[in-house]
C-alpha positions in Angstrom: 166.0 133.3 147.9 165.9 132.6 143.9 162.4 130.6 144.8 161.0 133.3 146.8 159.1 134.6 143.6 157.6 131.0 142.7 156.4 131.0 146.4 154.7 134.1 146.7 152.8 133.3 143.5 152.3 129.8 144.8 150.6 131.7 147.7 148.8 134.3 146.0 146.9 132.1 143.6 146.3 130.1 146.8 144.7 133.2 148.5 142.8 134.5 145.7 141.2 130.9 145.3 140.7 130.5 149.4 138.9 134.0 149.6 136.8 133.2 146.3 136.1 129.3 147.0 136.8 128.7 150.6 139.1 126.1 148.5 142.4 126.1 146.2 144.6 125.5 149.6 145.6 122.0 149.4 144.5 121.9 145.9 147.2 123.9 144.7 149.3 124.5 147.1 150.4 120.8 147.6 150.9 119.7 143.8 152.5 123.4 143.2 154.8 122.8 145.7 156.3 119.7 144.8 156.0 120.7 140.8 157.6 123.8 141.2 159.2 123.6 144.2 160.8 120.2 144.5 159.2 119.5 148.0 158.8 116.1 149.6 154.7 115.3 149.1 154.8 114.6 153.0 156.4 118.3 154.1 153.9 119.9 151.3 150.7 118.5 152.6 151.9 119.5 156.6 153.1 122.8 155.2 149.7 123.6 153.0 147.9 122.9 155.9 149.8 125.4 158.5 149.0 127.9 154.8 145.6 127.2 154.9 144.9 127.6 158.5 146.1 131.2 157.9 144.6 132.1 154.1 140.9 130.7 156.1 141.4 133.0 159.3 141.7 135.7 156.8 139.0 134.8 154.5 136.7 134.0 157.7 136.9 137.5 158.8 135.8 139.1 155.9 133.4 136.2 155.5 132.0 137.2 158.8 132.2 140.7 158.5 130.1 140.4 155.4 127.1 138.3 156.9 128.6 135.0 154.9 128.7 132.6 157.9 126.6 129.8 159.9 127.4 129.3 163.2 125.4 126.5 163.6 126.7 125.1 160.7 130.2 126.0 162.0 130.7 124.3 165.4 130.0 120.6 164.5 131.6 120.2 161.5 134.5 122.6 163.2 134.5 119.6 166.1 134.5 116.9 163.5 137.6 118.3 161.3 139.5 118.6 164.4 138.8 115.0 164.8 139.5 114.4 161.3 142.6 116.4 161.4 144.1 114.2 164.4 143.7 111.5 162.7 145.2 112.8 159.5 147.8 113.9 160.8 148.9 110.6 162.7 148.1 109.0 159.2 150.3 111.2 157.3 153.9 109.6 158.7 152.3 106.1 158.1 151.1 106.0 154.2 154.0 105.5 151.8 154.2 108.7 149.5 153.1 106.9 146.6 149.5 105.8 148.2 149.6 109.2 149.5 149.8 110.5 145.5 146.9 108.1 144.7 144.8 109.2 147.8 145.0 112.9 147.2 144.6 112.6 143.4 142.0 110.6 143.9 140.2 113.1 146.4 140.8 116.1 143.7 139.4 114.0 140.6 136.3 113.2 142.5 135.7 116.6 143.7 136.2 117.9 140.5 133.5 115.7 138.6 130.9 116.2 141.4 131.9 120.1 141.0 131.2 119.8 137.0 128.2 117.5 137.0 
């Protein structure tokens, strides 16, 4: 209950990001948990993921709502991230936590520089 504050802003800088960017789920949820949260980098990737599946079903509909959307665009690279996904999933139990660190810092420093330049 004393972290129930920390989580909830956890969350709603994670929204406010999601709705903005279509983004800020695993990029702040995952090191925010662990930082501030103490959680195990395995359980905060699975549980930023079951986050994000629920911040992007809200941002979708007002997404949709407001004419922001490609359905063509949607359904293949919908059927690849499920693929993806799978995969990722499996993956997680398997890569140490370390190379898991490396991997997703890795992922966020690259994203960031082709953001900026």
């Amino acid at each position: 209950m004393k972290q129930l504050p920390k989580q909830m802003i956890i969350g709603l800088t994670a929204g406010v990001l999601n709705g903005l960017f279509g983004a800020g789920g695993g990029s702040v949820l995952v090191p925010a948990m662990e930082l501030f949260l103490d959680i195990d980098e395995k359980k905060s990737h699975a549980t930023a993921i079951a986050v994000i599946f629920l911040l992007s079903l809200v941002s979708s509909f007002f997404y949709l709502r407001q004419g922001f959307f490609n359905l063509s665009l949607w359904i293949p690279v919908t059927i690849g991230g499920m693929a993806g996904g799978f995969v990722g999933a499996k993956l997680l139990s398997k890569i140490p936590k370390s190379m898991l660190k490396m991997i997703f810092g890795s992922v966020i420093i690259i994203t960031a520089l082709k953001l900026i330049f």
